[in-house]
C-alpha positions in Angstrom: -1.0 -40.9 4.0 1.8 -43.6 3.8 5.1 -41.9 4.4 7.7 -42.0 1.3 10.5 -43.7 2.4 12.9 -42.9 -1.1 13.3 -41.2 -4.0 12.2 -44.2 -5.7 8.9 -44.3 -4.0 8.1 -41.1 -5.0 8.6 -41.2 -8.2 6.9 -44.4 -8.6 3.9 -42.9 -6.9 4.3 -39.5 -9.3 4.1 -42.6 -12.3 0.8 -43.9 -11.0 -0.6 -40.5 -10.4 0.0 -39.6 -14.3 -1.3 -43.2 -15.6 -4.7 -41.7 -13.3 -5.1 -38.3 -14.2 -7.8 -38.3 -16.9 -6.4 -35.2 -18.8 -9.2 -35.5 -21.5 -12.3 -35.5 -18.6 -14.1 -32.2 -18.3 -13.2 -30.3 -15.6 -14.0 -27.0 -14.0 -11.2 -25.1 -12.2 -12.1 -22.0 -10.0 -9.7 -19.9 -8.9 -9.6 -19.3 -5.1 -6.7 -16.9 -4.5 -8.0 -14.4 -2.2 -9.0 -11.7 -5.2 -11.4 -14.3 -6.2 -12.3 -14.7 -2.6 -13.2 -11.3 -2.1 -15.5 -11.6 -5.3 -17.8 -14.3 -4.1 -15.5 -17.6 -5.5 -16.6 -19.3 -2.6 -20.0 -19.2 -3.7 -19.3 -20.0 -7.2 -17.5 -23.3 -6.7 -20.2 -24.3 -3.6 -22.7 -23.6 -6.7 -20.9 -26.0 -8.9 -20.8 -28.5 -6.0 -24.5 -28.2 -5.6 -25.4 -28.7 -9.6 -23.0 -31.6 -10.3 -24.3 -33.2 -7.1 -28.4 -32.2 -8.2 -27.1 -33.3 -11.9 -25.0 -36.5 -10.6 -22.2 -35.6 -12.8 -19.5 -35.8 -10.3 -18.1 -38.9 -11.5 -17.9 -37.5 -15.2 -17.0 -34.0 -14.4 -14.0 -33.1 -12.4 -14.2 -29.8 -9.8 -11.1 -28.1 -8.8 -10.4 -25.1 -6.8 -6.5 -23.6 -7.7 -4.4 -21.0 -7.3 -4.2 -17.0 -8.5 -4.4 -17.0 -12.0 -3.1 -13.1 -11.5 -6.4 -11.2 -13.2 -7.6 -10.4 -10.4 -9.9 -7.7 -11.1 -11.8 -10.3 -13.1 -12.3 -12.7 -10.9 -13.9 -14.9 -9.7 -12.4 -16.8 -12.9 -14.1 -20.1 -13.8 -11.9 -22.2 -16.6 -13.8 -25.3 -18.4 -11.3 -28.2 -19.6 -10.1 -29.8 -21.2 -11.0 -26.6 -24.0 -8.9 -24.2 -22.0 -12.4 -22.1 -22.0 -11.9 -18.6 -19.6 -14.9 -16.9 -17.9 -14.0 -13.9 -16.2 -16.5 -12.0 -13.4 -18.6 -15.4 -13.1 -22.0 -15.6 -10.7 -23.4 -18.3 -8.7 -26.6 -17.3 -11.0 -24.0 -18.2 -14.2 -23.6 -21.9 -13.1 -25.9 -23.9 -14.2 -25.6 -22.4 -17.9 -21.8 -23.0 -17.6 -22.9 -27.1 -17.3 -25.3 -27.3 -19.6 -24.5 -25.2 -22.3 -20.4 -25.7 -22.4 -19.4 -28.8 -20.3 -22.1 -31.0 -21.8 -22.2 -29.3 -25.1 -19.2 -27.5 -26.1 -21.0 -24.2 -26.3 -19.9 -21.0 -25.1 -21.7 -18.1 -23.3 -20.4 -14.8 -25.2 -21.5 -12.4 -22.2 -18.9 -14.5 -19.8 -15.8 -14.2 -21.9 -13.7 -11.2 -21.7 -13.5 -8.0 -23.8 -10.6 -6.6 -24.8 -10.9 -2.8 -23.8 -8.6 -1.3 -26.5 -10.2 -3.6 -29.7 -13.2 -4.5 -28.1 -12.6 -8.5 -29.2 -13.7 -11.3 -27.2 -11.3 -13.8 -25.8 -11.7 -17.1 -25.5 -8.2 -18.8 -23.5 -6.0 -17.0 -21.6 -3.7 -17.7 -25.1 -6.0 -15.2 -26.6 -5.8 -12.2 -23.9 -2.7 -9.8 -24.7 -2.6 -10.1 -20.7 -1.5 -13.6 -20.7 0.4 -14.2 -24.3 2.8 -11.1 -23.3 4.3 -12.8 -20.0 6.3 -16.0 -19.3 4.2 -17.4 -16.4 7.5 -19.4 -15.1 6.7 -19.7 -11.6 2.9 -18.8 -11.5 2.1 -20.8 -14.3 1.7 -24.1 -12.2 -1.1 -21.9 -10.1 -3.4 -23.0 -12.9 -3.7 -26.3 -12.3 -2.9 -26.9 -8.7 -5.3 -27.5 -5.9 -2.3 -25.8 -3.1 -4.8 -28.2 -0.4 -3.6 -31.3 -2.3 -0.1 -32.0 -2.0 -0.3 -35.1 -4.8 -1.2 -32.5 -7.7 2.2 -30.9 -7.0 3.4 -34.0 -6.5 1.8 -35.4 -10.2 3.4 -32.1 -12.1 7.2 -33.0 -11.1 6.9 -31.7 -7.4 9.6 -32.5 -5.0 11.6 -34.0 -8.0 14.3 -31.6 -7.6 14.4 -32.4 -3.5 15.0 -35.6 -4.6 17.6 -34.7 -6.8 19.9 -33.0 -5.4 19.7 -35.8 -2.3 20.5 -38.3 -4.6 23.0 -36.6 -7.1 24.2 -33.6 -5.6 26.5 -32.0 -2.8 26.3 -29.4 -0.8 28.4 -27.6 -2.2 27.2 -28.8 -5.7 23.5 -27.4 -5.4 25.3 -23.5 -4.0 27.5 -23.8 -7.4 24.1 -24.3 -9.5 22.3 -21.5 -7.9 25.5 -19.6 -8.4 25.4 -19.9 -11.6 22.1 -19.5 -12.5 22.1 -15.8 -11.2 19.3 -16.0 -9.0 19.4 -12.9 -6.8 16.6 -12.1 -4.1 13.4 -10.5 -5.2 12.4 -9.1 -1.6 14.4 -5.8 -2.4 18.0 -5.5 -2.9 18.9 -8.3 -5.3 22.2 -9.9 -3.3 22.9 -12.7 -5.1 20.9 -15.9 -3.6 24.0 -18.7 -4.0 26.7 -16.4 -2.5 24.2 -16.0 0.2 23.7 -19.4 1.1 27.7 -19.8 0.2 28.6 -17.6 3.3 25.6 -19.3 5.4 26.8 -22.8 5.0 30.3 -21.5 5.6 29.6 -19.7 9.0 30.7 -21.3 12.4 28.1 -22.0 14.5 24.9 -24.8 14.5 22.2 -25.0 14.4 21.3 -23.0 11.3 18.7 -21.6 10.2 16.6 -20.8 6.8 13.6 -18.3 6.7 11.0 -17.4 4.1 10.2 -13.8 4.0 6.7 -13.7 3.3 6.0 -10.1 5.1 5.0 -8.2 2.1 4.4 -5.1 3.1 4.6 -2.2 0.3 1.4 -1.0 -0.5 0.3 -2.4 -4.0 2.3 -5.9 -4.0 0.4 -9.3 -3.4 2.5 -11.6 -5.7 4.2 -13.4 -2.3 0.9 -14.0 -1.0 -0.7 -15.4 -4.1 2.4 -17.4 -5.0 2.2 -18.8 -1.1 -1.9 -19.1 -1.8 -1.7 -20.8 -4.6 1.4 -23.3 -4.6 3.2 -23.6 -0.8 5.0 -26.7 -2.0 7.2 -25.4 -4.3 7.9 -23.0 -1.7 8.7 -25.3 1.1 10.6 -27.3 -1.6 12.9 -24.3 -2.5 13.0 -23.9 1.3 14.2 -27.7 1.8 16.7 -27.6 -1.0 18.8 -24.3 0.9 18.2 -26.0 3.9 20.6 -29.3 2.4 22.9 -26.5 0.7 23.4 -24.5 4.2 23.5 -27.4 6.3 19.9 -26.3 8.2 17.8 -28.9 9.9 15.4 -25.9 10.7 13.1 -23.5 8.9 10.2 -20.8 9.7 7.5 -19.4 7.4 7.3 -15.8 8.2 4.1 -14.5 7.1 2.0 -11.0 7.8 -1.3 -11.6 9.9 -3.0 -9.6 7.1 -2.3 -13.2 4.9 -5.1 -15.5 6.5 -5.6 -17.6 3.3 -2.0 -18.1 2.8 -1.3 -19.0 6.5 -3.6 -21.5 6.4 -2.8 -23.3 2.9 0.7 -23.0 4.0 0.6 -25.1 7.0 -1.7 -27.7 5.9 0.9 -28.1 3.0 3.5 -28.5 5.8 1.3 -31.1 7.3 1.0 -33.1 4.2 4.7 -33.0 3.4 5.8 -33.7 6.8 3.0 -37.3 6.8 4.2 -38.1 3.3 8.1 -37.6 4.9 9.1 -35.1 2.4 9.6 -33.0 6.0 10.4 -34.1 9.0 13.3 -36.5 10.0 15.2 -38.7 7.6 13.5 -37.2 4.2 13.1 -39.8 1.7 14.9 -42.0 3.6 18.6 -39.7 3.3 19.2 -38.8 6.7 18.1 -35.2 6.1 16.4 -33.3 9.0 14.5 -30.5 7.7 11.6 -29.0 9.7 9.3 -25.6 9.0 7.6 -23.8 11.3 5.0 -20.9 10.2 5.5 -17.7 12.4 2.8 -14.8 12.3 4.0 -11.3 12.1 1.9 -8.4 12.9 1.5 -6.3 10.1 4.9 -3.7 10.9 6.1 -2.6 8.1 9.4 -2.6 8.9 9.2 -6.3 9.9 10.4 -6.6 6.4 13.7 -5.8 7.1 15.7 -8.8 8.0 16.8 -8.3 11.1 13.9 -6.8 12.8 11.9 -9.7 11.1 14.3 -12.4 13.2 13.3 -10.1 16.2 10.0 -10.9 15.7 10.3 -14.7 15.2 12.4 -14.5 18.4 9.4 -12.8 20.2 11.2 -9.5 20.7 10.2 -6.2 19.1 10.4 -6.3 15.1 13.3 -3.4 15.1 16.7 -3.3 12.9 20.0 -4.0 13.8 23.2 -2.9 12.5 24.5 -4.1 9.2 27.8 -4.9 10.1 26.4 -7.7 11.9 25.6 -10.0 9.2 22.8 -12.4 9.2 24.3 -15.4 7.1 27.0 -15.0 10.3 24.5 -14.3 13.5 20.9 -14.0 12.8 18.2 -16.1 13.9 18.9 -16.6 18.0 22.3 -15.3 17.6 23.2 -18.4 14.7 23.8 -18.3 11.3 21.0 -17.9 9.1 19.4 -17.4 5.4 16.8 -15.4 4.5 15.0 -15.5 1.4 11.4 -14.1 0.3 8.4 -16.6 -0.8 9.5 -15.5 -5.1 13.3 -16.4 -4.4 12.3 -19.8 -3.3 9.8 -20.8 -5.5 12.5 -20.4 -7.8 15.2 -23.2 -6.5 13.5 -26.3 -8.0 12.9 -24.3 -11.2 16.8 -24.2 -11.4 17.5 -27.3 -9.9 15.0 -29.5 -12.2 15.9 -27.4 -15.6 19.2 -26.6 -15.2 21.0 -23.0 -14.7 22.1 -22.6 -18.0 18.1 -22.6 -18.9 17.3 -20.4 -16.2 20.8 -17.8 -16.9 19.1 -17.8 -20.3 16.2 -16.2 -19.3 16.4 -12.0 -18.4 19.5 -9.9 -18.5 23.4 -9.8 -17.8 22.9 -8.9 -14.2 19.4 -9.7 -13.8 18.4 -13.4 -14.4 15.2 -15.1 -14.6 11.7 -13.6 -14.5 10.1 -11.6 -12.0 6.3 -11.2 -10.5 5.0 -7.6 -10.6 1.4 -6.4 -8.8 0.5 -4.3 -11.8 -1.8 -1.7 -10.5 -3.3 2.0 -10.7 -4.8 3.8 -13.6 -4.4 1.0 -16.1 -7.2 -1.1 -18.0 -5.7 -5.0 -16.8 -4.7 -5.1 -13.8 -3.2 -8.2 -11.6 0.5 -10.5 -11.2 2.1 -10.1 -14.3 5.0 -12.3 -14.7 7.8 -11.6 -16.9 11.5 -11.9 -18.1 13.8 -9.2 -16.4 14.7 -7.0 -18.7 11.0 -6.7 -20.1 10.4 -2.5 -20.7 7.8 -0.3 -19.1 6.4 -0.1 -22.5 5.5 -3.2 -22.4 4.1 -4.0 -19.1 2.1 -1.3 -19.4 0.8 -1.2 -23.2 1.1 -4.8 -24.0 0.2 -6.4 -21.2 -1.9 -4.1 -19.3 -4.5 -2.6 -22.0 -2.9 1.2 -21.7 -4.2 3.9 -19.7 -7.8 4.3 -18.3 -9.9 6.2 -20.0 -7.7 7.2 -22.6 -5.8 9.3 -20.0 -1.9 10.1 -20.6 0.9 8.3 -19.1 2.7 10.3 -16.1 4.7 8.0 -14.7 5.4 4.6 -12.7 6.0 4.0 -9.1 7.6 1.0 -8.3 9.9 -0.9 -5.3 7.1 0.2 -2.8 7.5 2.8 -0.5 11.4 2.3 -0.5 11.3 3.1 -4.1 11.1 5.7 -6.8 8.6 7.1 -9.7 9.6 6.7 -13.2 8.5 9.6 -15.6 6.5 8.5 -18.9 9.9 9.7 -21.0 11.5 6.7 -19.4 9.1 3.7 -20.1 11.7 2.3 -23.0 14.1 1.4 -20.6 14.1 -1.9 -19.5 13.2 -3.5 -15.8 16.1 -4.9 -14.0 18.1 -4.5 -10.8 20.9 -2.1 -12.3 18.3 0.2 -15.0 16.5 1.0 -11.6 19.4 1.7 -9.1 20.4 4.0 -12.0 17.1 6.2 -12.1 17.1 6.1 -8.1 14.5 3.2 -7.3 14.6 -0.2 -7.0 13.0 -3.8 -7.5 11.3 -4.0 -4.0 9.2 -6.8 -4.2 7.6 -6.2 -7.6 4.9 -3.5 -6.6 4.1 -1.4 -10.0 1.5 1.3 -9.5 0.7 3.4 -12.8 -0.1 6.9 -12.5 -1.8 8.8 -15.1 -2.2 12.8 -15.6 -4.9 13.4 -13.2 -2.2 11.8 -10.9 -0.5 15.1 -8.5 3.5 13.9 -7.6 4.0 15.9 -4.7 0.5 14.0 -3.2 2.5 10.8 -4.3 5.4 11.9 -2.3 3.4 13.0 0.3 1.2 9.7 1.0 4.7 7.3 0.6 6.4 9.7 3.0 3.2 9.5 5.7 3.3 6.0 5.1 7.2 5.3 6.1 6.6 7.5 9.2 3.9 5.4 10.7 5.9 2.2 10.0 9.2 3.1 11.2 10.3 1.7 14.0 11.5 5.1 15.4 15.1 3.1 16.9 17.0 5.5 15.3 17.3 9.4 14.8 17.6 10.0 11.1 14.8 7.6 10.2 12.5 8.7 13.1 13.0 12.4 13.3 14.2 12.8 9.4 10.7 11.6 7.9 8.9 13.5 10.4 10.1 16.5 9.0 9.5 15.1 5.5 6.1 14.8 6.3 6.1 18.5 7.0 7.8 20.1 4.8 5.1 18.0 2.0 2.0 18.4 4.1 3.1 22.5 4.1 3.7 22.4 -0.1 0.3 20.8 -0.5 -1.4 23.1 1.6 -0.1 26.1 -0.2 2.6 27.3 2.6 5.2 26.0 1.0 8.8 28.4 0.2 11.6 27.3 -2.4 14.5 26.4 0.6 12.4 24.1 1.8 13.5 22.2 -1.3 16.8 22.0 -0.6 15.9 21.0 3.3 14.4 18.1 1.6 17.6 17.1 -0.6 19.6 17.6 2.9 17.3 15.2 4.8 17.2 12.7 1.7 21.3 12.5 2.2 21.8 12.5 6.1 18.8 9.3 6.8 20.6 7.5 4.0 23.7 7.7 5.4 22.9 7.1 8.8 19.7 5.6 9.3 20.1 2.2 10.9 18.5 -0.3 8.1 17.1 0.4 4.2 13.8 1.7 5.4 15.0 5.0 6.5 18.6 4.3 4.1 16.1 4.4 1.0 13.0 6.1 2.3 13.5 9.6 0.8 13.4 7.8 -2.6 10.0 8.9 -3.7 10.8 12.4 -3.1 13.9 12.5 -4.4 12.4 11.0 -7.6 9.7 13.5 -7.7 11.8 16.1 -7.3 14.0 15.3 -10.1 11.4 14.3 -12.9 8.9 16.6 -11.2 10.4 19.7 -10.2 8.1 22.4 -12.0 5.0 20.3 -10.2 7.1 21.4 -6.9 7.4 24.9 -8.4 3.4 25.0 -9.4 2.9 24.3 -5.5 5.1 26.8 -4.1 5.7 29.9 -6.7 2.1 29.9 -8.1 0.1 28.1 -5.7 -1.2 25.5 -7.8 -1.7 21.9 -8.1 -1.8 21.1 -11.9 -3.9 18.0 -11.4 -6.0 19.6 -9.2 -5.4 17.2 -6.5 -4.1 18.9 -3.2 -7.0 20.6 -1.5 -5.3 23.6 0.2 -4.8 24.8 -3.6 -8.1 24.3 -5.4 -11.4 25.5 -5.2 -14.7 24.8 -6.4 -17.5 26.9 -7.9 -20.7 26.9 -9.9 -20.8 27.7 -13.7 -24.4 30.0 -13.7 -24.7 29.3 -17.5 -24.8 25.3 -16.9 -26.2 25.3 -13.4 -30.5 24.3 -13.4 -30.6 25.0 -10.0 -32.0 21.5 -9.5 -30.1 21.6 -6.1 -28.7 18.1 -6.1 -25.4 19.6 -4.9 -27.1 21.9 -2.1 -28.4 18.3 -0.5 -25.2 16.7 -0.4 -23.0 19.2 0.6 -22.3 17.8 4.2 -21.4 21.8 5.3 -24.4 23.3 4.0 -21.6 25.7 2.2 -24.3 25.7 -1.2 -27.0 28.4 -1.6 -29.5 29.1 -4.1 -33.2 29.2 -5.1 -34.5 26.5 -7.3 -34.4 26.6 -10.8 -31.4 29.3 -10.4 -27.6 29.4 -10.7 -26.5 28.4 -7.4 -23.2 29.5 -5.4 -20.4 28.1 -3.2 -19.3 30.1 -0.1 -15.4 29.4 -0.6 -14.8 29.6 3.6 -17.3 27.1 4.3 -16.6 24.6 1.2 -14.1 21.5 2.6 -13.6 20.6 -0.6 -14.8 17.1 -0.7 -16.0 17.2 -3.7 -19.3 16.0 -3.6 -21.2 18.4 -5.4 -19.0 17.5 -8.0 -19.5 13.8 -8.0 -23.4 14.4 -7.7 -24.1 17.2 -10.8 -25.0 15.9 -13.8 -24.7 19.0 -16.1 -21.3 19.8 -15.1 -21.6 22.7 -13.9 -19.1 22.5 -10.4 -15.7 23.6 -11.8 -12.9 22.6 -9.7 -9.9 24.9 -10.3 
């Protein structure tokens, strides 16, 4: 590739990519985001490969693998154009009826098209799926039609348009004013305002300076970072590029979890085509820019998430936290001043630099701007990234857009903000999602992690496994995190087993208050938030545990128990065989019985009757 040496040059090569593209050609588009990945895509598109090649139809038919189309759990997801057709859950085995039947004829295959589970209608386009028309796919949108290993599709769309503007039309100072005023504020977690950010960065003594994307997603649940780095790195780096001008940075670094192989990879060959086209590099577009971007992998800590401990780990020291009062944008990165957004904050830049940020301040709430990306997950019929405006209600993420509640179950309530963050009870699904609605319920945006929980869900387990969680991941530097959630873990681990008293309660409350006011960085600051949350909406499940020894969803083991119902039982001993502690006894074609003090509990004999006859009480 021929290096772009001005803003002319590129858009005169965007020009002749748009008088090429054959919009009205058929093409196929796969989606290859890891989701699909995991279902066999790879397979599927070598299949298409194979057929046009047998058919010799790759001159007339196009083949494209993009991005994360966000329905994940229906991948792999084949889309035939220019008729916008949607397969969902497609098979090598599917292809060559896909090519005969509706590329070359216009047909379409009824047992490949989705079902809505609440009506039971077939959709055709992702317009007719109540997943899709509910959300305002802003930023993930472009994942549709982008091959992220082909720098000109980005490039054909409007990519690296809004590098050249502000190169050519705007300050410094000019671009921090524009993102001021749009209202972006980070999506990794707390929501500081993104401009004043890079305001106090470009102001800071010191060179050189630095810009960083967070892309160590880490709360258990969220993927949106790594599909929106999977599926479209340009308009990452781009974002990245544009603070990098605003800040006064010649130098940047990717910081992604090792866990993220596919976005690692589509990542740096991005960087590779951007730096031999000159849109990175030295001189950009011919401006006397330097701007250079490094990828850095991090191990899969947890609290690497954290800003400072994540420049620790870029520096190739131990991923732990430093004080607050040391602030980044002052002396981060080796000591120098340095910003820090996450892989969502970015992608947003060109969006406000192309479009304006009066169109973008339009978009959300007062205090919350813009949309946001949520992992929608849990007990729900659709999951997958849902995009939406801020502001959008519980209601109707989770009716709307995400087909209601499995099985017909009730609603108990919403985690969201990842481990860091707090459960929402069903009575509070009308209010809406932004930054300042969830600091006033005690939780927070995190990096859009939403896990729905249904009846059959038990709190004090939720509690429990977040809690557990945190402990293993915290960096144990200082005493209130460290020591604080130890004892967490304890006093839950003793309510679920049944040895749980009421002061412990309060213990809990008194923990909650001294590791957020002097644990050493948000992870232990905002750890006790799931129990604190539980404890508030869910007190009487707290109660059940300790007064009556109970766990109403019949969830924690030390307080069930399972037993045979003689009137349903045929004695066909299915349960006897797979009970892994021979705690099953009875004669064939008889009731049989469960010796309490040999039963584990696992369950099994439950899973494997098919009269219902195990009782689990």
């Amino acid at each position: 590739m021929r290096a772009l040496r001005s803003v002319g040059e590129l858009d005169a090569a965007r020009a002749a990519l748009r008088d090429q593209r054959r919009l009205d050609r058929p093409c196929i588009t796969i989606c290859s985001g890891t989701g699909c990945h995991a279902l066999e895509g790879g397979k599927v598109y070598e299949a298409f490969e194979e057929e046009l090649r047998k058919r010799r139809l790759g001159d007339r038919i196009g083949l494209k693998p993009t991005g994360c189309r966000g329905f994940c759990e229906r991948g792999p997801i084949v889309v035939v154009r220019p008729q916008g057709i949607l397969y969902q859950r497609v098979e090598a085995g599917h292809v060559p009826d896909i090519i005969s039947r509706t590329v070359l004829k216009g047909e379409i295959i009824e047992d490949l098209l989705y079902v809505d589970p609440t009506t039971g209608e077939k959709a055709v386009a992702m317009g007719d799926m109540a997943f899709y028309r509910g959300q305002e796919r802003v930023i993930m949108g472009d994942n549709d039609e982008l091959n992220p290993g082909d720098i000109w599709d980005y490039i054909a769309i409007g990519g690296y348009g809004a590098l050249g503007k502000v190169l050519t039309k705007m300050t410094p100072s000019q671009v921090i004013e524009e993102i001021k005023l749009s209202g972006l504020r980070g999506r990794g977690g707390g929501g500081f305002p993104t401009g004043r950010k890079w305001e106090s960065c470009r102001l800071a003594k010191g060179e050189p300076k630095y810009v960083i994307c967070n892309a160590d997603e880490g709360d258990p649940g969220a993927y949106s970072n790594r599909s929106l780095l999977e599926g479209n790195p340009h308009k990452v780096l781009e974002g990245m590029a544009i603070g990098a001008y605003a800040v006064g940075s010649s130098r940047g670094y990717v910081y992604v979890r090792t866990e993220y192989p596919l976005a690692t990879k589509n990542v740096q060959i991005a960087i590779k085509q951007a730096g031999e086209l000159g849109l990175l590099g030295r001189n950009i577009l011919g401006f006397g820019f330097d701007f250079s971007v490094k990828v850095v992998s991090g191990g899969g800590a947890f609290v690497c998430g954290e800003s400072t401990a994540l420049m620790a780990s870029i520096e190739g020291r131990r991923g732990e936290p430093r004080p607050k009062y040391v602030h980044s944008v002052t002396r981060g990165l080796w000591d120098k001043p340095t910003s820090l957004n996450n892989v969502e904050t970015w992608a947003n830049v060109p969006l406000i630099i192309e479009r304006g940020a009066e169109w973008y301040s339009q978009i959300g709430t007062i205090g919350s701007k813009g949309t946001k990306v949520f992992s929608l997950v849990g007990k729900i019929n659709n999951t997958g990234l849902v995009e939406v405006p801020m502001g959008t209600t519980f209601q109707q993420m989770i009716y709307n857009i995400g087909g209601g509640i499995r099985d017909g179950k009730k609603l108990k309530a919403v985690q969201i903000g990842g481990p860091s963050g707090g459960c929402i009870p069903s009575h509070l699904m009308g209010m809406p999602i932004d930054y300042d609605a969830l600091t006033q319920v005690g939780s927070m945006m995190g990096s859009g992690g939403m896990v729905v929980m249904d009846e059959d869900t038990c709190m004090v387990d939720i509690a429990r496994y977040f809690v557990n969680f945190l402990k293993d991941e915290s960096c144990g530097k200082c005493t209130p995190c460290r020591e604080g959630l130890y004892q967490m873990a304890e006093i839950l681990e003793d309510i679920s087993a049944g040895r749980g008293t009421g002061p412990q309660l309060e213990l809990l409350q008194q923990l909650a208050d001294v590791m957020r006011d002097a644990s050493l960085c948000a992870l232990g600051q905002t750890a006790a938030n799931p129990v604190l949350t539980t404890v508030r909406h869910f007190k009487d499940e707290y109660e059940s545990h300790i007064h009556d020894r109970k766990c109403p969803a019949r969830v924690c083991r030390g307080l069930i128990k399972y037993s045979v119902d003689p009137g349903k039982c045929t004695g066909c001993g299915r349960c006897l065989k797979v009970c892994p502690e021979d705690a099953i006894k009875g004669e064939k074609k008889k009731p049989h019985e469960i010796d309490p003090a040999r039963c584990i509990k696992c369950g099994a004999c439950r899973d494997e009757c098919k009269f219902d006859a195990v009782l689990k009480v």
